[in-house]
N, C-alpha and C positions, 0 to 999 in steps of 0.2 A: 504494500500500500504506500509507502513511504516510497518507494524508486518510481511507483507509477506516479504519484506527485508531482515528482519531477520531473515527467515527460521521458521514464525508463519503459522499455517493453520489452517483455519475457520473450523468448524464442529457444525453440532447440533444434539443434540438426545434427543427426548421426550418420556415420560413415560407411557403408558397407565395401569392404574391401581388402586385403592387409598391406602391410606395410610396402612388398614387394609392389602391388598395384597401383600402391597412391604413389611411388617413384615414377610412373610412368600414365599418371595419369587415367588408370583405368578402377576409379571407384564412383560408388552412387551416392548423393545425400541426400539425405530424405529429412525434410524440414517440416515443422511444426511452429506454427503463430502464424501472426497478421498476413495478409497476403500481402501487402503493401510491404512491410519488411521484410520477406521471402525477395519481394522484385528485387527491391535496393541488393540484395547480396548475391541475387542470381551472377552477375559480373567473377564475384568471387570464384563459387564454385565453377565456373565453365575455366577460371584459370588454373585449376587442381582437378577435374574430374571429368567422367564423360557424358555423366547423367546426373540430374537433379531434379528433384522432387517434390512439390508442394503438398503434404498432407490432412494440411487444414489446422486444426488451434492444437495451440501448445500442448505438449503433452506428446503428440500423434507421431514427430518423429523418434522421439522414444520408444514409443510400443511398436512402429513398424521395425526397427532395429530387432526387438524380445522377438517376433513375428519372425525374419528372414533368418538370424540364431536360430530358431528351434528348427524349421525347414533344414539349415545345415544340418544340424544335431541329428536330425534323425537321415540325413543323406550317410551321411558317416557311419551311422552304424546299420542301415543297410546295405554299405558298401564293404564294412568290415563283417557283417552277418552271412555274406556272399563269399567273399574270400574264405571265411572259415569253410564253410559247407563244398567250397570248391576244393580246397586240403584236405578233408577230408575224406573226399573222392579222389584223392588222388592226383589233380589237375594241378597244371603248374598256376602259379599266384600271378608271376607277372604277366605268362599269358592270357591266363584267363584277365587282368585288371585289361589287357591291352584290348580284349574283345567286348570288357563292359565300356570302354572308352568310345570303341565305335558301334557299339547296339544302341539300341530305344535308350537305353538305361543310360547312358554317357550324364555327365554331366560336368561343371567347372570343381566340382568336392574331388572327382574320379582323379583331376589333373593337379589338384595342388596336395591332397592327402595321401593317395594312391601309392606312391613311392614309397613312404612312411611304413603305410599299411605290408605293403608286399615284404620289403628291406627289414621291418620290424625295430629299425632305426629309429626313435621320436627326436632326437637330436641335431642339431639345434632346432626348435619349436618352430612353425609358423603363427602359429596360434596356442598359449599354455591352453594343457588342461587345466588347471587349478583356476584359470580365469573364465573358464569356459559352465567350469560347473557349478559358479557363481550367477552367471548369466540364466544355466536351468532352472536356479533357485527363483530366481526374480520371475522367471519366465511361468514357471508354477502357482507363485505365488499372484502373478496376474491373472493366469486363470482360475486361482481357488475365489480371488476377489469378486469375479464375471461369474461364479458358480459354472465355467467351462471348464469341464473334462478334458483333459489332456491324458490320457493312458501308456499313449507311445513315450510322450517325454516322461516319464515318470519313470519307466524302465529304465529309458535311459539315464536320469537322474543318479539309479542304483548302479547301471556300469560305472559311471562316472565317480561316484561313493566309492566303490569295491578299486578303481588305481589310487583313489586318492589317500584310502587307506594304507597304501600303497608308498605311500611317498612320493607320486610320480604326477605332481601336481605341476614342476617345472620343466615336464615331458610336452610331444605336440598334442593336441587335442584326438587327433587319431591315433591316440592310443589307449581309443576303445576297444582297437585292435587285440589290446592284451587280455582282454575283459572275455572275448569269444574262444580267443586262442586256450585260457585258464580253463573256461566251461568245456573245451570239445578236447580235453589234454592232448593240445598239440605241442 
């Protein structure tokens, strides 16, 4: 109340993308407040990104950030839930990743996790786990607030539990990988 007195106005804009992306210019933000302050920064972001986003009021690019995280989250461990089930059949890992890369299934998680997953390498991190299952936290607890059921992230909230127990909280995020690998004793 006191900063809007002043002619201050709230805004958030979150980033989708990592670090390696935003170097080269290939992230999204997704903005929340005024549309009128949205316009004035669009300049900004077209000079750091490729896409930008207007959400609507404050608040809205935060939740879509919680929103595009759990999508990840659970890309990850349908992609680390594959791989197991492919090892265990026997199939090689990085071939099989190199066939989910070009089927329906492909996706941008297949290209930057993938490697991780197969190599069983989480080092050095693109994304912590320990930051990530921070992120599930908030993400649950927005939908326990909405009375929305989330089941899949909830699973994956306990993979995420079970490394973190672990120690391997300053591992990559896909190594949820280790979580399937414990389950099917590979």
């Amino acid at each position: 109340a006191e900063l809007a007195a002043k002619g201050v106005e709230m805004a958030d804009c979150t980033i989708s993308g990592t670090s390696a992306m935003a170097k080269v210019k290939d992230t999204v933000f997704m903005f929340g407040g005024k549309k009128e302050i949205y316009d004035a920064v669009v300049p900004l972001f077209q000079a750091m990104g490729r896409e930008w986003v207007y959400m609507g009021a404050h608040g809205n690019g935060a939740t879509i950030k919680l929103v595009v995280n759990l999508v990840l989250a659970l890309n990850r461990m349908a992609l680390a839930e594959g791989l197991t089930l492919a090892k265990k059949a026997g199939l090689d890992a990085a071939q099989t990743l190199d066939v989910l890369k070009k089927s329906a299934a492909g996706s941008k998680c297949m290209d930057q996790k993938g490697k991780y997953m197969v190599e069983e390498n989480y080092l050095p991190p693109i994304g912590h786990l320990g930051i990530h299952y921070k992120d599930v936290r908030l993400m649950l607890a927005l939908g326990a607030s909405l009375d929305c059921p989330l089941p899949l992230l909830a699973i994956n909230a306990q993979a995420l539990a079970s490394q973190m127990s672990k120690g391997r909280g300053d591992w990559d995020s896909s190594a949820v990988m280790q979580f399937y690998k414990e389950l099917a004793n590979l």
